[in-house]
N, C-alpha and C positions, 0 to 999 in steps of 0.2 A: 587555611582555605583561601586559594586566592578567588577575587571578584573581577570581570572584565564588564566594563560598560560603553556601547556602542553607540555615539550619535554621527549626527551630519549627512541622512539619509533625506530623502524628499523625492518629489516630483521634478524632472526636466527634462528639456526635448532634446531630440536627439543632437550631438555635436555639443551640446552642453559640457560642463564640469559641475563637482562636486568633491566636495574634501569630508571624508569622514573620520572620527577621533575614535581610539579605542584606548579607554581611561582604565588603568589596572591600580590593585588594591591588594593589601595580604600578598604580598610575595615580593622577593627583589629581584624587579622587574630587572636590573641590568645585567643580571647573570641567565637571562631565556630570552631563545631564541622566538620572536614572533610573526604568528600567519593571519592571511586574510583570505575567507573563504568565503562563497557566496552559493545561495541554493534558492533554484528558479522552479515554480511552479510545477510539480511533477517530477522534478528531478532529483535525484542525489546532492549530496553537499559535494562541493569542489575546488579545490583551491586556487586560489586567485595569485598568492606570491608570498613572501614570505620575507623576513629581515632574521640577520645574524645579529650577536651580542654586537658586534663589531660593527655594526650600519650596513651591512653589505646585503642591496637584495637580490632577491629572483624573482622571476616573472613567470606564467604559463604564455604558451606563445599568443595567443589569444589577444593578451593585455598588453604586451611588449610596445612598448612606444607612445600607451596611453596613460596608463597606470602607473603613479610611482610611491613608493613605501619608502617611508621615514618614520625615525622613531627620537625622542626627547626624554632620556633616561634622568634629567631633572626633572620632567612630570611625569617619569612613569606612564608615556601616552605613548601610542602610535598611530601613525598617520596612514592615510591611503587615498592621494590625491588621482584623480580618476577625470580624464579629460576625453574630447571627441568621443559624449557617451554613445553608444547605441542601441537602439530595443533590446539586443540578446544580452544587454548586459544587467535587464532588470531583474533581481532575484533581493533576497534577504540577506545582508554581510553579513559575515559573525567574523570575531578575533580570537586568539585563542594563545595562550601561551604553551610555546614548543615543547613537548614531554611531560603534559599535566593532561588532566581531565576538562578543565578550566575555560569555558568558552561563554563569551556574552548573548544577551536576550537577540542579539541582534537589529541591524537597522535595516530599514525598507529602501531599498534604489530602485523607482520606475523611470526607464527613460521613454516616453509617448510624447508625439506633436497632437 
């Protein structure tokens, strides 16, 4: 059973940054593919971008040029560095390893002046 744990969530104004980590556990993490999703108040979950075994990521057009996903398969972690935030970007991250059930408690992104 793998476990994903999501921090580096807070409060910041808009145009700000934020790096959030997603710490995985029970699984080998170098052979899954992984995503970062995020779900705003009233909304559905949605996904934000995602990394191949391979380092290679994607974006949703939305994030393109703000957001970037990196992963460190000596910690088993992945990254999701999130710059020039803005309001719509506040919701709940969650991480999720590609092809499993497997998703963390999630962390909190508000972005408010």
């Amino acid at each position: 059973q793998g476990r994903l744990v999501e921090s580096g969530g807070g409060l910041v104004q808009p145009g700000g940054s934020l790096r959030l980590s997603c710490a995985a556990s029970g699984m080998v993490f170098s052979i899954r593919s992984m995503g970062w999703y995020r779900q705003a108040p009233g909304k559905q979950r949605e996904l934000v971008g995602s990394i191949s075994t391979g380092g290679s990521p994607t974006y949703v057009d939305s994030v393109k040029g703000r957001f970037t996903i990196s992963r460190d398969n000596a910690k088993d972690t992945v990254y999701l560095q999130m710059n020039d935030l803005k309001p719509e970007d506040t919701a709940v991250y969650y991480c999720n390893a590609g092809g499993t059930p497997w998703w963390g408690q999630g962390t909190q992104v508000t972005v408010s002046s």
